[in-house]
C-alpha atoms as a printed R data frame, in Angstrom:
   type eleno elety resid chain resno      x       y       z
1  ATOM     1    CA   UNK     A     1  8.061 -20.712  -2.822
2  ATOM     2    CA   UNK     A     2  5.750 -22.172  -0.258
3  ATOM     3    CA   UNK     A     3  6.559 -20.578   2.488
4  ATOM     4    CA   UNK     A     4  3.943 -19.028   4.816
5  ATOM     5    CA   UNK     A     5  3.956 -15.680   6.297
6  ATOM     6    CA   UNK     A     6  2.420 -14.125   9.005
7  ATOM     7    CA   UNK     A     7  2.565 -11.716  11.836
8  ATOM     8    CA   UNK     A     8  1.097 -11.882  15.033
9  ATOM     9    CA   UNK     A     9 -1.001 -14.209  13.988
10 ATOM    10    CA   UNK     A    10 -1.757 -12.397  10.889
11 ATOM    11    CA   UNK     A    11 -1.396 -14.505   7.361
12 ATOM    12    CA   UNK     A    12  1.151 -12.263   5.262
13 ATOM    13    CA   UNK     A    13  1.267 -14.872   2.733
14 ATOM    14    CA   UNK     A    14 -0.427 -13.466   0.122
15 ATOM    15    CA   UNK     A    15  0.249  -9.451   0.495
16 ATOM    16    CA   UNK     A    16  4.100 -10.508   0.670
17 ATOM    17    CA   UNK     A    17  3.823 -12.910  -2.542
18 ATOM    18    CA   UNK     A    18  2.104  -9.518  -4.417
19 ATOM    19    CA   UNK     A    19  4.740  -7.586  -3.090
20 ATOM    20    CA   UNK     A    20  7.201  -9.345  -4.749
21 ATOM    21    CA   UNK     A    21  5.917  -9.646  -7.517
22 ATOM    22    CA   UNK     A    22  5.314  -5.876  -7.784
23 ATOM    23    CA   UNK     A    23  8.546  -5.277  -6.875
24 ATOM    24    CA   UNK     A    24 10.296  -7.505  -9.594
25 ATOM    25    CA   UNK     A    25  8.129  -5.824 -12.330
26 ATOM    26    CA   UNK     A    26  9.418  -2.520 -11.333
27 ATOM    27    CA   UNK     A    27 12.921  -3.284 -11.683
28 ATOM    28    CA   UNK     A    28 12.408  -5.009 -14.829
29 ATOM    29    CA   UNK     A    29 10.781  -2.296 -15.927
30 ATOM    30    CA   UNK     A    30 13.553   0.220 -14.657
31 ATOM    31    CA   UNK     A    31 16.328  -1.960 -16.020
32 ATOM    32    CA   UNK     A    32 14.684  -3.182 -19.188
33 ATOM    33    CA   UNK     A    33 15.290  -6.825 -18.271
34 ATOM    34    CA   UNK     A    34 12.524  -9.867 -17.777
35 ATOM    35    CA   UNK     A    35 10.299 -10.272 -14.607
36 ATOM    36    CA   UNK     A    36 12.290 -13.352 -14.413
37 ATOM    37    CA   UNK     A    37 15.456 -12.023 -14.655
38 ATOM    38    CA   UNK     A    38 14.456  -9.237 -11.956
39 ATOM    39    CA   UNK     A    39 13.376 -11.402  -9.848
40 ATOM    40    CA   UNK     A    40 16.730 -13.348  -9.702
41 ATOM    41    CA   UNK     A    41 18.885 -10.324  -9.000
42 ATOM    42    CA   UNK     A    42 15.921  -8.802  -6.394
43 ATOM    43    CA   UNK     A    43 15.905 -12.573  -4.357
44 ATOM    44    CA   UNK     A    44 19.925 -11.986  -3.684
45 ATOM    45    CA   UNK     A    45 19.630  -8.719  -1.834
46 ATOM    46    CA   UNK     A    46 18.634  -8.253   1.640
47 ATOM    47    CA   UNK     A    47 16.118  -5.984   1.063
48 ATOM    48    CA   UNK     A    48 14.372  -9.527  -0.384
49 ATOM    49    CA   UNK     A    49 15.307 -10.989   3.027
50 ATOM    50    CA   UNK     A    50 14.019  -8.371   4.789
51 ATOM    51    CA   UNK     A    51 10.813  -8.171   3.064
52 ATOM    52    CA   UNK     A    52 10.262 -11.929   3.866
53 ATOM    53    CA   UNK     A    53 11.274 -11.738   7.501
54 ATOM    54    CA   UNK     A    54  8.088 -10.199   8.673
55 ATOM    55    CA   UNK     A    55  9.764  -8.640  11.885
56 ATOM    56    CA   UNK     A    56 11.447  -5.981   9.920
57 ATOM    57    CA   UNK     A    57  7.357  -5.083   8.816
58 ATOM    58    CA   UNK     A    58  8.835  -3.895   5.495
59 ATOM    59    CA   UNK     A    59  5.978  -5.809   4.071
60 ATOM    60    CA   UNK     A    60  4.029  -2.828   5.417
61 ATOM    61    CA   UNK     A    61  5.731  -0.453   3.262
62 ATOM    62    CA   UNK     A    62  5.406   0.373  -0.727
63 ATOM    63    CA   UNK     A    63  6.578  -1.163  -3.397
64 ATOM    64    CA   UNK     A    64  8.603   1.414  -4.798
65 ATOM    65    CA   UNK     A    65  9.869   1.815  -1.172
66 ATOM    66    CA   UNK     A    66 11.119  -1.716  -1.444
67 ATOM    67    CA   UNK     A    67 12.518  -0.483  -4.872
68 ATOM    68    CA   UNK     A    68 14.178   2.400  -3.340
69 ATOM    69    CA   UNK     A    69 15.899   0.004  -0.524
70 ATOM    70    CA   UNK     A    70 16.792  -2.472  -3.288
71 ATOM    71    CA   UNK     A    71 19.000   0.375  -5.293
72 ATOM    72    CA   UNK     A    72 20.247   1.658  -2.023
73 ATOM    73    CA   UNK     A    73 21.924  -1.237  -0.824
74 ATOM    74    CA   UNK     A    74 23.091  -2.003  -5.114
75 ATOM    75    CA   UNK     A    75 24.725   1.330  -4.629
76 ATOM    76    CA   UNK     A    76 26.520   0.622  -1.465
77 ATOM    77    CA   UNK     A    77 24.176   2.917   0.822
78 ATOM    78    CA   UNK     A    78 21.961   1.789   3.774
């Protein structure tokens, strides 16, 4: 991914980049599958797009927040 990030003029780049990788190693860790593997099922969720659309300012939030957003939509809930 080579994408750059920022926010009002702020580079995100970086912090987001972390973030997602945090974020995949928790699920994988939660569900016992590779980083790799996490990372897959985490990019095809909106709470993925919504961490990279730096708008929403989810970037701003935890990771386990993130987490937490990521099972909530998996179950159905928003």
């Amino acid at each position: 991914m080579s994408e750059k990030y920022s926010y009002r003029g702020k580079n995100l780049t970086t912090l987001i980049l972390a973030k997602l990788e945090h974020v995949a190693c928790i699920i994988a860790d939660r569900e016992q599958i590779t980083f790799e593997q996490a990372y897959r099922e985490f990019m095809q969720s909106r709470a993925f797009e919504n961490l990279r659309n730096t708008e929403t300012q989810l970037w701003g939030e935890s990771a386990e927040f993130i987490v937490d957003d990521y099972y909530r939509e998996r179950s159905g809930g928003d």
